[in-house]
N, C-alpha and C positions, 0 to 999 in steps of 0.2 A: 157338601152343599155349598155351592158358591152364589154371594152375594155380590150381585151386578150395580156397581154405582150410576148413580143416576147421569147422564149426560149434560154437561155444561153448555149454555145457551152460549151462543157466539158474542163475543164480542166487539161489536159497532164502535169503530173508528171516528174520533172525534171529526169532523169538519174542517179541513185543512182553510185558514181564511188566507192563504198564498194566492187562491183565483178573484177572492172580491179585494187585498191590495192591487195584484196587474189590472185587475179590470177599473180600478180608481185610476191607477199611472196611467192609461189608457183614455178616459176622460179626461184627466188634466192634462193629459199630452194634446189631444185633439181641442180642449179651450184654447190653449196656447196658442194652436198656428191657427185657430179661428179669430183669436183676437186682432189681429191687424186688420180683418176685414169688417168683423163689425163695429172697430173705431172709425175705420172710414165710412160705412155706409152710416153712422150716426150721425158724423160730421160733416158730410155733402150731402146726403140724402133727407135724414128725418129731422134734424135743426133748422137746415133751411126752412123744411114744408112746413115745422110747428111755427117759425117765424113769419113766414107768408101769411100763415090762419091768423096770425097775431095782429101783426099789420094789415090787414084786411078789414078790418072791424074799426081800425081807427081814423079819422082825418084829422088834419092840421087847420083850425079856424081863429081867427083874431078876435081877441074878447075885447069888448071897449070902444075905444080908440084905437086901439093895436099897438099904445107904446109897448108892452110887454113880451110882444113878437107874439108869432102861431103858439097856440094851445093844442095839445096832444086833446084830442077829445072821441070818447068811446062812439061809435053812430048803433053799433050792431050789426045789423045787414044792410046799411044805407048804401055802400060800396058798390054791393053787388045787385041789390035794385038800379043802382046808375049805370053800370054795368049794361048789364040788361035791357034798361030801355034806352040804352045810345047806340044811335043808329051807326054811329063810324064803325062800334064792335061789331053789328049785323053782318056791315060791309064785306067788314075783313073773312067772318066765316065765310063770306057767300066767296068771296074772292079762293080761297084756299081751299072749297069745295071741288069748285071747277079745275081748277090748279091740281087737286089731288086725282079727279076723274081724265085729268090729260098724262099724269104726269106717270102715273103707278101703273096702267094699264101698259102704257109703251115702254116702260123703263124695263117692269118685270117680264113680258111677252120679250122683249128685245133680249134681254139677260139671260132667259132660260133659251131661245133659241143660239144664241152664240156660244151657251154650254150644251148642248147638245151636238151641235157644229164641231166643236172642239173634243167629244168626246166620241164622234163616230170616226170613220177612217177619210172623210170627205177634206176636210183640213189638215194641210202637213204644217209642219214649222208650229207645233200649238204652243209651243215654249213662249217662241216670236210674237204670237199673234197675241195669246192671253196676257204678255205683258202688254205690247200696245193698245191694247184695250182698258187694263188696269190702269197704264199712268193718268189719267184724267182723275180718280181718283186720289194718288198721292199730292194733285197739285192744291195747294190752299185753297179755299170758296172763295177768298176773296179775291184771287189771281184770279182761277176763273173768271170769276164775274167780271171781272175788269179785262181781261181777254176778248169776253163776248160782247161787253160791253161794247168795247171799241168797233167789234166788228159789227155790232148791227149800227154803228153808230150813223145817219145817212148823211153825213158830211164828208168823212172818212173809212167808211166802212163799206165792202163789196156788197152785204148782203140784199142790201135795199137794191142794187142794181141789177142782181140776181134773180131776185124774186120778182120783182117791180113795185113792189109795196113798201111802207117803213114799219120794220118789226118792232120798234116802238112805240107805232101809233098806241091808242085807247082798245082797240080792237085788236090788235095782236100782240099787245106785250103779255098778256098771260100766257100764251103759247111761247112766249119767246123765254120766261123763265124757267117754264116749266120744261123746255129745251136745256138751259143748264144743267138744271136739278138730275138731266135725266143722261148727259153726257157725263156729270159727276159721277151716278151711283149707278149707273150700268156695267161699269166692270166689278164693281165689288161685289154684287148681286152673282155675276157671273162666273167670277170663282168660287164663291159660295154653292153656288148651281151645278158646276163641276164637280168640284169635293164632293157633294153628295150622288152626284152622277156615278164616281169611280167605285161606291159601294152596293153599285145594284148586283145581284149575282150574274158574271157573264155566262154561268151555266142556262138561268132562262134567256138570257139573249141568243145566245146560240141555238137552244132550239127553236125558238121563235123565226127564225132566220133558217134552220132545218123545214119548220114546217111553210116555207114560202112568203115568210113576212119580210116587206122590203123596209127600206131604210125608216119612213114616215110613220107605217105603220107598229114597229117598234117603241120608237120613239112618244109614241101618243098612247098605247096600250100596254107598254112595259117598264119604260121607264120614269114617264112623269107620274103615274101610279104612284111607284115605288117613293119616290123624291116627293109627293104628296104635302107630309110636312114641314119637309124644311120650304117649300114654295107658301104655305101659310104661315110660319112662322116669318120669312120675307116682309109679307104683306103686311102683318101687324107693327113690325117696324119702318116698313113706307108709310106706313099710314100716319103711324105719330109724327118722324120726321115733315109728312106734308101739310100736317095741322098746323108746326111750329116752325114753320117756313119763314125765314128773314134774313140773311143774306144778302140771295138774289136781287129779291125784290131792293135790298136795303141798297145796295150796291148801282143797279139802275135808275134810282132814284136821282142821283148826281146826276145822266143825262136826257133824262124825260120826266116832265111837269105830270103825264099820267101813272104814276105810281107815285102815290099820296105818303103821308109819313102813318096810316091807319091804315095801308094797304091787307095785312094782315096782321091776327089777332098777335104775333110776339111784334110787331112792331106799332102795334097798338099799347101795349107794354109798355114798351121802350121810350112810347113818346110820353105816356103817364109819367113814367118814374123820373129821367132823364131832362125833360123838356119841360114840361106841367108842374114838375117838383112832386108829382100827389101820388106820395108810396101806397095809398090806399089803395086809388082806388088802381093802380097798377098789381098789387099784392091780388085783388078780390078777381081780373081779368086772369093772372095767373092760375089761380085755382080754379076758374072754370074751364080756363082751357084743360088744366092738369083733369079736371072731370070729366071732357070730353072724348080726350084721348082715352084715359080708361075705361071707357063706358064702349067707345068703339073696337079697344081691342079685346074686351072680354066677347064682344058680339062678336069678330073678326076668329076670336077661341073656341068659343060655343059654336061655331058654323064647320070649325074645320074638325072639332070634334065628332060632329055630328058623319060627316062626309067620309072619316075614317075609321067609323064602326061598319 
């Protein structure tokens, strides 16, 4: 008679903790090379914004007689109520309104057509052509501006004889800056335009092109589809850049009396904090612009969202 011993249950190996140290060195390796950049987005980005809120709240007022100089004094929202109902601020939105409805429309229509030009076989030399395009962009805004400056200048400058009008006048200096704006950022628009052009699949191009589709008809049902978002993502960045337009404007100023030092809302700004001395109430225009822009490019997000379901 043989007696069968019982079977030994297996034995369960401890839990090696060699995968939760790598995966620790792994996080701290990944803090590491993330810390330089959220050093810097604390210290140009969220400092400034928490000291703009800050200064925004406060004005400088003389108590007394004034021997004791401006007083830092709390208002609360006085800033932004002044703001608000001064009409130079109105001005300026209204001005970088129309400014942004001349400027985005022809920049980025202009940019995505000269990438697509550049990306079909109708353009040779696109090496040639996409830099001469580009450099207007490398050149400083404020060259620029003092470039075109001179040129619309009607003392010195062709354009007035060309056109027969002074593109300075009150009635066309808006077109006239938004003519810079749009000779700067039309070629940068347009490589960007390309680059995403070069990743549509030439597999649907070529049937498309099998099945009798000519140059136009590609171009508008195959590939600006495709390039969808990166053309929305474009816009949200013209968009902001046209809100906080001051350069140009700031630039022409030196030779026409019709662009005001409130022309728009960042040179509205400028003339607060710089000229007026009043960080406030410059801090409180700050944050509404900064509120406008966000507000337009989450609508500018939410639309392109939408369009791409």
């Amino acid at each position: 008679m043989s007696v069968l011993a019982p079977e030994r249950a297996p034995v369960l190996d401890e839990p090696s903790a060699a995968p939760v140290t790598r995966t620790r060195k792994k996080d701290f390796a990944g803090l590491v090379l993330a810390m330089p950049f959220l050093v810097l987005l604390v210290s140009t980005v969220l400092v400034p914004v928490l000291y703009a809120l800050y200064l925004s709240l406060f004005t400088e007022r003389l108590q007394g007689l004034g021997f004791s100089g401006p007083q830092h004094v709390f208002v609360w929202l006085g800033n932004y109520v002044s703001v608000i109902a001064d009409k130079a601020f109105h001005a300026g939105l209204g001005n970088v309104a129309l400014f942004a409805l001349v400027h985005i429309p022809s920049m980025l229509i202009g940019a995505l057509i000269l990438a697509l030009l550049l990306d079909s076989a109708v353009v040779r030399l696109r090496r040639m052509w996409s830099l001469a395009v580009f450099v207007p962009y490398a050149v400083p805004v404020v060259i620029g501006g003092l470039i075109w400056a001179y040129l619309y200048s009607p003392t010195i400058g062709p354009i007035k004889n060309l056109l027969g009008f002074d593109p300075l006048s009150d009635s066309a200096v808006l077109p006239s800056i938004a003519n810079i704006a749009t000779w700067q950022w039309v070629g940068y628009n347009m490589i960007i335009f390309y680059t995403a052009l070069q990743a549509v699949p030439r597999e649907i191009v070529e049937a498309a092109r099998a099945d009798g589709a000519g140059g136009f008809r590609t171009a508008w049902s195959i590939k600006i589809p495709v390039i969808r978002p990166t053309i929305f993502v474009a816009v949200v960045f013209t968009v902001i850049g046209s809100l906080q337009v001051f350069t140009e404007p700031m630039v022409l100023r030196g030779f026409t009396g019709t662009v005001t030092s409130t022309w728009s809302p960042s040179m509205y700004v400028y003339e607060a904090a710089f000229v007026a001395g009043d960080n406030g109430r410059a801090a409180a225009a700050s944050v509404l612009l900064a509120v406008i822009c966000a507000v337009l490019s989450a609508v500018v997000m939410r639309f392109s969202t939408r369009r791409s379901r």
